[in-house]
DSSP file (Angstrom, degrees, kcal/mol; ACC not computed):
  #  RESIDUE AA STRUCTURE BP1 BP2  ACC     N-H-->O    O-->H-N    N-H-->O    O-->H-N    TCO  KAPPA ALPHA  PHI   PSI    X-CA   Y-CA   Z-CA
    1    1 A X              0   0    0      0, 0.0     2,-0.1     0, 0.0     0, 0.0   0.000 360.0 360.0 360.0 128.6   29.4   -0.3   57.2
    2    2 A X        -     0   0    0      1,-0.1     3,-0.1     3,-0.0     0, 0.0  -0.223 360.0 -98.7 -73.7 146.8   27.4   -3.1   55.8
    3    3 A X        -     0   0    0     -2,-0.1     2,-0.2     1,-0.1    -1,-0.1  -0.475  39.6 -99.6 -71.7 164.9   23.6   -3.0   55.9
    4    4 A X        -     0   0    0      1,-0.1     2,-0.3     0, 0.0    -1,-0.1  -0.497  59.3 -98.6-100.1 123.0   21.4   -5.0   58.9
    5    5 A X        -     0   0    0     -2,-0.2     2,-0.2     1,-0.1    -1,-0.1  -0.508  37.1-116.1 -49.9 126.5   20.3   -8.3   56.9
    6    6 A X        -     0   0    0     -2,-0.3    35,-1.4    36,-0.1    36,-0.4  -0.543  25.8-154.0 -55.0 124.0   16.9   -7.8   55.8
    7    7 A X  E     +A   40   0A   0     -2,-0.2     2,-0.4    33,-0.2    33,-0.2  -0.808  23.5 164.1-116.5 147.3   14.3  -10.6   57.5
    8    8 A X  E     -A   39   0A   0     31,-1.8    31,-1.7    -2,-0.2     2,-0.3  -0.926  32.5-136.9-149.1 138.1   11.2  -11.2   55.2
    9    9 A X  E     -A   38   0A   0     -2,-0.4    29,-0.2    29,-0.2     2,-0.1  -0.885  26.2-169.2-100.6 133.4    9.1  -14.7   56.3
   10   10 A X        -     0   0    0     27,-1.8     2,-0.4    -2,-0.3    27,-0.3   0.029  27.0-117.8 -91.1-163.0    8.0  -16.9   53.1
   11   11 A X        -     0   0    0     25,-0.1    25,-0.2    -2,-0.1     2,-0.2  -0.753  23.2-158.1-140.2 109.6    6.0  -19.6   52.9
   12   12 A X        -     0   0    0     23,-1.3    23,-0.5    -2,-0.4     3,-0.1  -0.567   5.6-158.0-114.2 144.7    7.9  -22.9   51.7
   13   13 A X        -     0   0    0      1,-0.2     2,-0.4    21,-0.2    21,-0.2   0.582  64.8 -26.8-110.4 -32.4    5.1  -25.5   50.2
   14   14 A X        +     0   0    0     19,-0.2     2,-0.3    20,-0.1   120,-0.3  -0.629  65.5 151.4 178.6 116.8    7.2  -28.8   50.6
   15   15 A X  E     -B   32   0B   0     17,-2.0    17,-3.1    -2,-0.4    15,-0.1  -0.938  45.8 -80.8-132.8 148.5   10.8  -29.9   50.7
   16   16 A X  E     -B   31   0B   0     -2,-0.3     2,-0.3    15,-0.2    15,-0.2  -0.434  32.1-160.1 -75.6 169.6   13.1  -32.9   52.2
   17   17 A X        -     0   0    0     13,-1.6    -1,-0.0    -2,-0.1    -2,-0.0  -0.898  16.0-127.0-138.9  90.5   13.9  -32.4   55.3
   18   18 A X        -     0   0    0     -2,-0.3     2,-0.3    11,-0.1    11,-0.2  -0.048  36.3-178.3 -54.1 137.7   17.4  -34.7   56.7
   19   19 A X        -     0   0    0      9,-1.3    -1,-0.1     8,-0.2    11,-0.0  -0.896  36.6 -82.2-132.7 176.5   16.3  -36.3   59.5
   20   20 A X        -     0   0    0     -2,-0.3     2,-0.5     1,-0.1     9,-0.1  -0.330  56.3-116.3 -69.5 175.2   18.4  -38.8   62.0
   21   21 A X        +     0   0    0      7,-0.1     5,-0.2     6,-0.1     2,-0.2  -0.872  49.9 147.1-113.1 131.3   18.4  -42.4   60.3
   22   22 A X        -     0   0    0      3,-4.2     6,-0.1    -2,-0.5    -1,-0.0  -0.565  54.5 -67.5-143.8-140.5   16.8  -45.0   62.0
   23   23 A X  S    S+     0   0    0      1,-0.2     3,-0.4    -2,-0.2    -1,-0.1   0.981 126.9  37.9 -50.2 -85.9   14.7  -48.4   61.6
   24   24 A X  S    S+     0   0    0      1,-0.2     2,-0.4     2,-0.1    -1,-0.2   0.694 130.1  25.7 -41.1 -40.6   12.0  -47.1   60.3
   25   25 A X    >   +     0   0    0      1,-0.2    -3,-4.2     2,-0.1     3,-0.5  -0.734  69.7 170.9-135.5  98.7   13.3  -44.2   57.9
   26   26 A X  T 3  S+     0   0    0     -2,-0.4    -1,-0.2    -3,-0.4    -2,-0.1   0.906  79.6  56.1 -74.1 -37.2   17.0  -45.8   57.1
   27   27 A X  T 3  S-     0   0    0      2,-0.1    -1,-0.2    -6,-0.1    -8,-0.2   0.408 102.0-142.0 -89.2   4.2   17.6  -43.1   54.4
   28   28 A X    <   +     0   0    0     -3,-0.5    -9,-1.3     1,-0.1     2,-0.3   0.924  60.4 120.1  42.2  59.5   16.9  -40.3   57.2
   29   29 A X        +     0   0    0    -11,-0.2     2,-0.2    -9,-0.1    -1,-0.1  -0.922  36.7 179.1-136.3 174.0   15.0  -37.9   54.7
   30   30 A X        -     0   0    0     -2,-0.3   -13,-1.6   -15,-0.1     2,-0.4  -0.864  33.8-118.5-168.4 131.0   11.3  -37.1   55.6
   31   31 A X  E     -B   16   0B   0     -2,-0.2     2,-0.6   -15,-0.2   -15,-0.2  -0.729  30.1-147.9 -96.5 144.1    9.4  -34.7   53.1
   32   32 A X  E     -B   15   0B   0    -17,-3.1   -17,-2.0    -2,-0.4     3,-0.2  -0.797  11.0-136.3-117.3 127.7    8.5  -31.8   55.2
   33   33 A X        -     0   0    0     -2,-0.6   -19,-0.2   -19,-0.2   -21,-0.1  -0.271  48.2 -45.0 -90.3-167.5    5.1  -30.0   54.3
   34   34 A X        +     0   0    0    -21,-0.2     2,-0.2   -23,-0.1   -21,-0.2   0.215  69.8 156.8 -65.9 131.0    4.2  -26.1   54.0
   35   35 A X        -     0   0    0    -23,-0.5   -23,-1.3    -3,-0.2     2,-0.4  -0.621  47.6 -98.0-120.3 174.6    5.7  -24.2   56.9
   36   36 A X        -     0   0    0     -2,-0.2     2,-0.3   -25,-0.2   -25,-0.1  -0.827  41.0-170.2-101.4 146.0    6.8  -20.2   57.4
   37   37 A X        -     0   0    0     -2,-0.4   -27,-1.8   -27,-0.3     2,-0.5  -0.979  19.4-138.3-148.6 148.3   10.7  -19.8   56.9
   38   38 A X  E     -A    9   0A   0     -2,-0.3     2,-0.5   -29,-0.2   -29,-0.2  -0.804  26.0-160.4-110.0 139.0   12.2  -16.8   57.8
   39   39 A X  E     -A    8   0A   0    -31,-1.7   -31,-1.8    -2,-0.5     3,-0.4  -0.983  12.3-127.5-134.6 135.1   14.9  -15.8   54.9
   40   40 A X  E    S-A    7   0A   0     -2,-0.5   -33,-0.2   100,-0.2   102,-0.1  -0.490  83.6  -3.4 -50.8 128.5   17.7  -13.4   55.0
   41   41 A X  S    S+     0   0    0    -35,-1.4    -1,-0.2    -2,-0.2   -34,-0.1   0.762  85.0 163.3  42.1  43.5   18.2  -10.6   52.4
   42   42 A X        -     0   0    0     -3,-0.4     2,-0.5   -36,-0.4   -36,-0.1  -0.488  40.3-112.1 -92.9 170.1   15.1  -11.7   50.3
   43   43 A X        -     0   0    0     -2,-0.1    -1,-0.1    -3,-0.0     2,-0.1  -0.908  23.4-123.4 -77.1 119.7   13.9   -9.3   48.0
   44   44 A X    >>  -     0   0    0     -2,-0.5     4,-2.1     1,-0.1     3,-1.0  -0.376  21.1-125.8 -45.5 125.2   10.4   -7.4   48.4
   45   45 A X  H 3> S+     0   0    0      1,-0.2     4,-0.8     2,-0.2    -1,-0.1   0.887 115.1  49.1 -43.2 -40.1    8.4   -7.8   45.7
   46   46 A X  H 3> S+     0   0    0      2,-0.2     4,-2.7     1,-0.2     5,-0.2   0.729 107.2  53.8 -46.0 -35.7    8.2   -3.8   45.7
   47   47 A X  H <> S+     0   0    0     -3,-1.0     4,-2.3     2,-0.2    -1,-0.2   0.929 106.3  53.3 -82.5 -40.7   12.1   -3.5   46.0
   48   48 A X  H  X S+     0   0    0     -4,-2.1     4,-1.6     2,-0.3    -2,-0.2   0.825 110.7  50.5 -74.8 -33.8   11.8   -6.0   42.6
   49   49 A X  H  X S+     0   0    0     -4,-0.8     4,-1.7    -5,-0.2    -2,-0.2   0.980 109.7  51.8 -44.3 -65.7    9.2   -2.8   41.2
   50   50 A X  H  X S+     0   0    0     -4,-2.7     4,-1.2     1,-0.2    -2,-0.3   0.848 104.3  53.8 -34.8 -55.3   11.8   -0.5   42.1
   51   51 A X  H >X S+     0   0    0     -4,-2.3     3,-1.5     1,-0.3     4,-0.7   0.944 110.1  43.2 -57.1 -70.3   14.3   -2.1   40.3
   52   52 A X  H 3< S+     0   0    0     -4,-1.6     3,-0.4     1,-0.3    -1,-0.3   0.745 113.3  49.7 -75.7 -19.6   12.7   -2.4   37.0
   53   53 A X  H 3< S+     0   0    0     -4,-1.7    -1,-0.3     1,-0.2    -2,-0.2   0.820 117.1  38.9 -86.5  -0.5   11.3    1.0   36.9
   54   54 A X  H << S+     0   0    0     -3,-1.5     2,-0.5    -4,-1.2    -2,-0.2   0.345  91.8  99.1-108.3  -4.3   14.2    2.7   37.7
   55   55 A X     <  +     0   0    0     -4,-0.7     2,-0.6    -3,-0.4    32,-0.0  -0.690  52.2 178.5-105.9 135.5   16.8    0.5   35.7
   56   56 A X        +     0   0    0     -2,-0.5     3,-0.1    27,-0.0     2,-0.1  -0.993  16.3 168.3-138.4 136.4   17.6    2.2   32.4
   57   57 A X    >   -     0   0    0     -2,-0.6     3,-3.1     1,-0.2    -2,-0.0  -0.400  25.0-153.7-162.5  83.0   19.9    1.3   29.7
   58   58 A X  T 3  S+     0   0    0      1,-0.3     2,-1.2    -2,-0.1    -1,-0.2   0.721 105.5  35.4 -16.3 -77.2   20.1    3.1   26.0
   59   59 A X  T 3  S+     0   0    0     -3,-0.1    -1,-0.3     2,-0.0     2,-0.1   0.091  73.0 140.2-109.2  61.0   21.3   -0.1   25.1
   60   60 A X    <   -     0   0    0     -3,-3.1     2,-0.7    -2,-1.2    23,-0.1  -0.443  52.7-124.5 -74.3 147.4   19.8   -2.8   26.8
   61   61 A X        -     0   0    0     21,-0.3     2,-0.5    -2,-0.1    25,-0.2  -0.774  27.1-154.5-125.8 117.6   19.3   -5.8   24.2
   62   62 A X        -     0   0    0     -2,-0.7     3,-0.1    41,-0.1    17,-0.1  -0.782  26.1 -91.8-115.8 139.8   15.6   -7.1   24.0
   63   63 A X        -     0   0    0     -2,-0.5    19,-0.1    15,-0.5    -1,-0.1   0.046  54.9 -86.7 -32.6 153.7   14.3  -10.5   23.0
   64   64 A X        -     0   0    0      1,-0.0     2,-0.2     2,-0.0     3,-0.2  -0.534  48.8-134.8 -50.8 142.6   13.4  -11.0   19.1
   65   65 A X  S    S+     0   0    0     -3,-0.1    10,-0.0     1,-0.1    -1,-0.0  -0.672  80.7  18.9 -48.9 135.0    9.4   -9.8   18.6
   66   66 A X  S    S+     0   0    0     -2,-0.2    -1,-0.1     1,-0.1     3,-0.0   0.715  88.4 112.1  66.4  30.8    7.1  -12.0   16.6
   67   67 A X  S    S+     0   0    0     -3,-0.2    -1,-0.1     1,-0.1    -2,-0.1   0.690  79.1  37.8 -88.4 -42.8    9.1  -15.2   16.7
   68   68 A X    >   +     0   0    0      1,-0.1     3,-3.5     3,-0.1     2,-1.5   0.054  65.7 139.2-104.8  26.9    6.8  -17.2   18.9
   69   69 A X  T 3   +     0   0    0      1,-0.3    -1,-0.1     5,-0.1     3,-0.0   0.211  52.6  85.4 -96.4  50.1    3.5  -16.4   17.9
   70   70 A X  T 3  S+     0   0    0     -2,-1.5     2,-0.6    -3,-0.1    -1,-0.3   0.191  94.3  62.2 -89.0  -0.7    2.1  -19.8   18.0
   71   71 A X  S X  S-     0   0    0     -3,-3.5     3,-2.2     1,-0.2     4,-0.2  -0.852  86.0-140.1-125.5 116.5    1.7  -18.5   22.0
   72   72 A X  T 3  S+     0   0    0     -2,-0.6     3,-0.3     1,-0.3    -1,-0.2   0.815  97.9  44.1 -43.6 -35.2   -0.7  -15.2   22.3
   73   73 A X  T >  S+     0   0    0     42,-0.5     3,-0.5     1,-0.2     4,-0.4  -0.242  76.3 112.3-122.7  55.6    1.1  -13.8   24.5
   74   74 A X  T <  S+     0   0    0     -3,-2.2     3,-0.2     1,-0.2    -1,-0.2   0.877  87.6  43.8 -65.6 -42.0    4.8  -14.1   23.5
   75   75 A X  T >  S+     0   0    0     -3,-0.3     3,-1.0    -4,-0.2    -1,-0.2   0.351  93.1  90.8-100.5  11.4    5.6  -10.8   22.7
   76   76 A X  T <  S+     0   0    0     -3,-0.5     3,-0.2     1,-0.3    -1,-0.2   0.793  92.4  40.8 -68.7 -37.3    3.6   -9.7   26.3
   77   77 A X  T >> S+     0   0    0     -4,-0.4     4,-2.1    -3,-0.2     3,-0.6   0.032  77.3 125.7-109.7  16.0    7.0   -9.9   28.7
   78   78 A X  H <> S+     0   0    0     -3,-1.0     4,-1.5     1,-0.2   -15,-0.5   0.952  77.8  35.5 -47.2 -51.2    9.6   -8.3   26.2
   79   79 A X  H 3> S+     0   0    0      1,-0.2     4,-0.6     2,-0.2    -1,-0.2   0.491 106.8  58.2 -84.1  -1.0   10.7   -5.9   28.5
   80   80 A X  H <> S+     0   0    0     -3,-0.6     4,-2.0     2,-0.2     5,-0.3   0.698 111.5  49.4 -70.8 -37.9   10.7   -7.4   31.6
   81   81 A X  H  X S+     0   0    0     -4,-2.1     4,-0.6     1,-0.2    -2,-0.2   0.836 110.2  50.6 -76.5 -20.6   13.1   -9.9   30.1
   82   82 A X  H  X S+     0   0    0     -4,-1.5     4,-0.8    -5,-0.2   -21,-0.3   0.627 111.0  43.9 -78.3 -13.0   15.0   -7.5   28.8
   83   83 A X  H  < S+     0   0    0     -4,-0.6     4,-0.5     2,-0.1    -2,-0.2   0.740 119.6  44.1 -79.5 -35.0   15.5   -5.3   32.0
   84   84 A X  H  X S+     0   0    0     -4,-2.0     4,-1.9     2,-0.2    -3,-0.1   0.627 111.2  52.7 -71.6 -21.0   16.0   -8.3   34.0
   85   85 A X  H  X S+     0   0    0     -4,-0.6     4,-2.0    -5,-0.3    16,-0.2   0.931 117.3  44.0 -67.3 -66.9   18.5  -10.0   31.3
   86   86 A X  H  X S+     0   0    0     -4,-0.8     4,-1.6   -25,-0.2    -2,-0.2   0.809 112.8  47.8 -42.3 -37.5   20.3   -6.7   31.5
   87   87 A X  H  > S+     0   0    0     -4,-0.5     4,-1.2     2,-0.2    -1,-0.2   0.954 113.4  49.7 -79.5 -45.8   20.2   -6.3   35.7
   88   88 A X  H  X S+     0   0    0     -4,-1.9     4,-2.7     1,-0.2    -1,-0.2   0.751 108.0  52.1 -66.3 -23.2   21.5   -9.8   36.1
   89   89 A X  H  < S+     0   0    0     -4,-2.0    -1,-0.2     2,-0.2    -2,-0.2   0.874 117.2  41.4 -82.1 -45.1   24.6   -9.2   33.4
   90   90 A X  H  < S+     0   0    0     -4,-1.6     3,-0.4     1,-0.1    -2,-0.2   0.911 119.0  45.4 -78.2 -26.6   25.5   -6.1   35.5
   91   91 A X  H  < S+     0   0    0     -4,-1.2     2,-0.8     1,-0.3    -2,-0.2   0.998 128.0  27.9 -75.9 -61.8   24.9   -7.9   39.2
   92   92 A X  S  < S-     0   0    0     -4,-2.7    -1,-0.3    -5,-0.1    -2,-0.1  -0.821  85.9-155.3-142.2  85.9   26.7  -11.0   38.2
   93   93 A X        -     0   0    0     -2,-0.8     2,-0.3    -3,-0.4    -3,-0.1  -0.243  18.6-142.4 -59.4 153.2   29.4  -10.1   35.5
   94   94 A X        -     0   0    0     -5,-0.1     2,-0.4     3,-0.1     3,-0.2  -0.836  15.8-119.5-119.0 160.1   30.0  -13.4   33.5
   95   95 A X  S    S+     0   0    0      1,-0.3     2,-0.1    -2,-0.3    -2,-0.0  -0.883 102.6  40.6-138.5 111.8   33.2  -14.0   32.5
   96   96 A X  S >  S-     0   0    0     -2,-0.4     3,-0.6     0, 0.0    -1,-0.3   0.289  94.0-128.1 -61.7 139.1   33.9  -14.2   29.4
   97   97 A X  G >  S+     0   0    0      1,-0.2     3,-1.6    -3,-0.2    -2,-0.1   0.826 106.0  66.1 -44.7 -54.6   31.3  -11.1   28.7
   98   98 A X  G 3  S+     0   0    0      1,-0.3     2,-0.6    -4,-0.0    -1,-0.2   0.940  84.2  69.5 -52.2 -52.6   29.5  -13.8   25.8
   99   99 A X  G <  S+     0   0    0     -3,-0.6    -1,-0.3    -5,-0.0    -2,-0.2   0.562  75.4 126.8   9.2 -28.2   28.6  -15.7   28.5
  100  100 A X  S <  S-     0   0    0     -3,-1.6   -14,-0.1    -2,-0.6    -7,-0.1  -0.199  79.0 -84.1 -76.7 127.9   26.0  -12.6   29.3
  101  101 A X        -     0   0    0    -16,-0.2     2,-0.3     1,-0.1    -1,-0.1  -0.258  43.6-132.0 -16.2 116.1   22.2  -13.9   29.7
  102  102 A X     >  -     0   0    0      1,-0.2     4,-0.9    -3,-0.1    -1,-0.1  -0.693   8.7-148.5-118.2 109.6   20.5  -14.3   26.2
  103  103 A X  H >> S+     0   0    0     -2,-0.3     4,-3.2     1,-0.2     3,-1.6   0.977  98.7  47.6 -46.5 -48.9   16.9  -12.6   26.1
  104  104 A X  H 3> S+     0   0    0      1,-0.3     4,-1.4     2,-0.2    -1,-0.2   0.702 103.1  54.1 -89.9   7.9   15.9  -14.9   23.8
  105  105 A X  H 3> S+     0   0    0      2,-0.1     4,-0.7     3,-0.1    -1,-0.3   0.818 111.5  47.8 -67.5 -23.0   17.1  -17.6   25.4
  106  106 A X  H XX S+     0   0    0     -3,-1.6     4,-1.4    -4,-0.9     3,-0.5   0.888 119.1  44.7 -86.9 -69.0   14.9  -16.2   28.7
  107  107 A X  H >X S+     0   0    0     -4,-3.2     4,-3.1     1,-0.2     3,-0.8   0.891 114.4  45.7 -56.1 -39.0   12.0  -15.8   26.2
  108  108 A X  H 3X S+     0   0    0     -4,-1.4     4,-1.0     1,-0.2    -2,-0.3   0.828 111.7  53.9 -68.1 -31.7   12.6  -19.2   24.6
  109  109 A X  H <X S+     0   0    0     -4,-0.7     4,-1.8    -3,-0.5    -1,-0.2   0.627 109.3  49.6 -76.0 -33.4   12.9  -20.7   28.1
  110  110 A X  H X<>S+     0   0    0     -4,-1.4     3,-1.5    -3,-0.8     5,-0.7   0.959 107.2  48.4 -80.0 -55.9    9.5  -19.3   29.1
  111  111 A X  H 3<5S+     0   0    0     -4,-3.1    -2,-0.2     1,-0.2    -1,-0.2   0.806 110.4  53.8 -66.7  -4.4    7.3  -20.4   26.2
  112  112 A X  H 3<5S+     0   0    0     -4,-1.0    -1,-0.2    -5,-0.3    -2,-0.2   0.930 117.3  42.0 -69.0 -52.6    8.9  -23.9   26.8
  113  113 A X  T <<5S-     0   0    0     -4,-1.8    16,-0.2    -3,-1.5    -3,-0.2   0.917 137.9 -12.2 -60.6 -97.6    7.6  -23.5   30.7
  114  114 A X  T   5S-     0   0    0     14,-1.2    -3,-0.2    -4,-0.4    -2,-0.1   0.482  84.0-105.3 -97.2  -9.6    4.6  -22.2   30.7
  115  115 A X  S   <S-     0   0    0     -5,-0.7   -42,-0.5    13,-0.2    -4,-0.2   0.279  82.8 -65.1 101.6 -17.2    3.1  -20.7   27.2
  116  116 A X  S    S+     0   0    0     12,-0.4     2,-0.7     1,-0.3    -1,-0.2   0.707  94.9 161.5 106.3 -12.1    3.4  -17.4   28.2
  117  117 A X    >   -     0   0    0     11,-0.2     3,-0.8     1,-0.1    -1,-0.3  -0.723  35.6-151.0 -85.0 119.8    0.9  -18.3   30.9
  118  118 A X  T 3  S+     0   0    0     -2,-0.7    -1,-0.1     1,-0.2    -2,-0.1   0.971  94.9   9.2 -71.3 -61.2    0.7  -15.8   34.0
  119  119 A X  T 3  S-     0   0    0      9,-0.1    -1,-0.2     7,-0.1     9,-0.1  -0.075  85.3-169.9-114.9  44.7   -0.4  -18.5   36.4
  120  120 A X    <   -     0   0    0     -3,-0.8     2,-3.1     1,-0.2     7,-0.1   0.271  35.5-103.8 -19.5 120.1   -0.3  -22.2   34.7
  121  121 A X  S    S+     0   0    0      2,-0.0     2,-0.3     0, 0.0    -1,-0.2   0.117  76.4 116.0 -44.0  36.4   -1.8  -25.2   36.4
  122  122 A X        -     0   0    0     -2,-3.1     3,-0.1     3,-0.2     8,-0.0  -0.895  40.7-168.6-105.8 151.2    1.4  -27.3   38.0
  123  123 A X  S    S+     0   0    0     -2,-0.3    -1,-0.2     1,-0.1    -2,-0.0   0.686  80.7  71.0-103.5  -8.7    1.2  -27.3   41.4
  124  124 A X  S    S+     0   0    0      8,-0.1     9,-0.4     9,-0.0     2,-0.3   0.454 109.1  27.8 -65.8  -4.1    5.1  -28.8   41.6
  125  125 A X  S    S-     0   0    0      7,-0.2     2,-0.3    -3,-0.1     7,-0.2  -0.943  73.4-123.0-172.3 160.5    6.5  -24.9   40.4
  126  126 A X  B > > +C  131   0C   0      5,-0.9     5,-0.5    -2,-0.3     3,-0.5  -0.912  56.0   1.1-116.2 107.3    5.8  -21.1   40.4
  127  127 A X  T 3 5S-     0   0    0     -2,-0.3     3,-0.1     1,-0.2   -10,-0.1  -0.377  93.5 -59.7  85.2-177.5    5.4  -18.3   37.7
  128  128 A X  T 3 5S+     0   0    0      1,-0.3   -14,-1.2     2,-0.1   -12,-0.4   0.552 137.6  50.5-101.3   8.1    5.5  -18.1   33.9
  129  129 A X  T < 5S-     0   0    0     -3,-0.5    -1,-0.3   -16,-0.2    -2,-0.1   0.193 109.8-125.2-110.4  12.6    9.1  -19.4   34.1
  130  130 A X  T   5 -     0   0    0      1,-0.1    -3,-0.2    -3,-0.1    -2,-0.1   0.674  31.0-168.7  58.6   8.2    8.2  -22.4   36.4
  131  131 A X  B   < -C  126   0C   0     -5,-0.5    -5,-0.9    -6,-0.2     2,-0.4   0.013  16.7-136.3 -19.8  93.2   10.6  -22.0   39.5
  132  132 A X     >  -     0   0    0     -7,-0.2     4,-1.1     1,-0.1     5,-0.3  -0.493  20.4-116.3 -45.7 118.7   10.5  -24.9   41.6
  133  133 A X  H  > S+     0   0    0     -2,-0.4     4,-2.1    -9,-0.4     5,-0.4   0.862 117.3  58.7 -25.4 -80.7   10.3  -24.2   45.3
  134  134 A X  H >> S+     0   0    0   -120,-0.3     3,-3.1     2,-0.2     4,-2.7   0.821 107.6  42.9 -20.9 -76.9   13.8  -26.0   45.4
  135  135 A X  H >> S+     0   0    0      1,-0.3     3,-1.3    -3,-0.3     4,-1.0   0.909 114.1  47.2 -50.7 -67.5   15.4  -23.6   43.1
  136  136 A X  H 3X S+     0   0    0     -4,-1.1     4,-0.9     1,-0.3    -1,-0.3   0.431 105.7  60.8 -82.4  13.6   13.9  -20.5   44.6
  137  137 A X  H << S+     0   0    0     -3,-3.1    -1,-0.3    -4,-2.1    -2,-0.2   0.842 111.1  40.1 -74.4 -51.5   15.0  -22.0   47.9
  138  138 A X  H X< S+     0   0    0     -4,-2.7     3,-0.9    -3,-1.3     8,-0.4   0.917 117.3  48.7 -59.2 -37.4   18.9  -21.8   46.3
  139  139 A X  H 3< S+     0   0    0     -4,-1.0     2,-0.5     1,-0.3     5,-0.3   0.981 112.8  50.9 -64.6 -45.4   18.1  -18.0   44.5
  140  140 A X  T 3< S+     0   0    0     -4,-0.9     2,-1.2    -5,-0.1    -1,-0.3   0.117  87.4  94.6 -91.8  33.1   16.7  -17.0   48.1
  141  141 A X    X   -     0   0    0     -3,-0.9     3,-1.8    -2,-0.5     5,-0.1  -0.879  69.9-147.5-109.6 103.9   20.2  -18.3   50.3
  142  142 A X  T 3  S+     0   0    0     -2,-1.2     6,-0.3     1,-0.3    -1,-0.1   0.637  94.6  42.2 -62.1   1.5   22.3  -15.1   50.5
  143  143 A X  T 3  S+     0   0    0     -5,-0.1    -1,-0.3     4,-0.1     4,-0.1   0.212  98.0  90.2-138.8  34.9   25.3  -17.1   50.4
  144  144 A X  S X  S-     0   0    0     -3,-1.8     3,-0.9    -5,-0.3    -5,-0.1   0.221 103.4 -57.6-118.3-132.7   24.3  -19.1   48.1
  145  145 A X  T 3  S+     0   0    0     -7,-0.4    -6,-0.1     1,-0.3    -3,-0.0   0.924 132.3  51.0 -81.9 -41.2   24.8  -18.8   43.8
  146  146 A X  T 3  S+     0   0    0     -8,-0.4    -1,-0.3    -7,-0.1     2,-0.2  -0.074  78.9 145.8-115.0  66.6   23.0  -15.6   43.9
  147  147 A X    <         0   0    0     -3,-0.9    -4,-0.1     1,-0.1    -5,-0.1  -0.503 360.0 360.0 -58.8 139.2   24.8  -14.1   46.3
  148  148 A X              0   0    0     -6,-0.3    -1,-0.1    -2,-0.2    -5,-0.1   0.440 360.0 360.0-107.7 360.0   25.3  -10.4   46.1
């Protein structure tokens, strides 16, 4: 028996929004500001705790050390990128297995976003990896690319 979809309410800061087309707005988009949206199967931040303390793997493959250290805090997220590189390679098998999520592409990918910075000043994106509201509308669609 499948589990009862999980309901968790978000906060969305600003997206388009299709609207009918008329006189006034011929291209029928309208940008819609921050509202509650109620999301399906979202993950708790606590269920995302759980995960990572509980996720264990002898040989789970962590980013290079001491590679970036033009950013102070480079070497700060190793293991969170390497527990999450690892969880996503077992959720969402790639095929062919070299395919698999690269820590240090994940590390290289952050100091590129943000520095390394826990809350950076953009107000267009989120976190030290910069998620745009758009993207983490597609991660958070249960039937969408990360689909389970």
């Amino acid at each position: 028996m499948d589990n009862p979809p999980i309901k968790r309410i978000t906060t969305v800061k600003e997206h388009l929004l299709r609207v009918p087309k008329s006189k006034n707005n011929p291209a029928g988009l309208t940008l819609r500001r921050r509202h509650q949206r109620e999301v399906l199967n979202a993950v708790d931040p606590s269920d995302l705790k759980k995960i990572f303390i509980n996720h264990k793997n002898p040989k789970m493959i962590f980013p290079r050390s001491g590679k970036l250290q033009e950013f102070k805090f480079s070497d700060h997220y190793d293991e969170l990128i390497a527990v999450w590189c690892d969880y996503f390679n077992k959720k969402f098998p790639p095929t062919p297995p070299s395919d698999e999520v690269d820590p240090d592409l994940i590390k290289a990918l952050i100091a590129s976003e943000s520095g390394f910075i826990r809350a950076p000043r953009n107000p267009k994106a989120i976190g030290i990896t910069q998620i745009t509201v758009e993207t983490l509308r597609i991660l958070q669609n249960p039937k969408g690319e990360a689909r389970s």
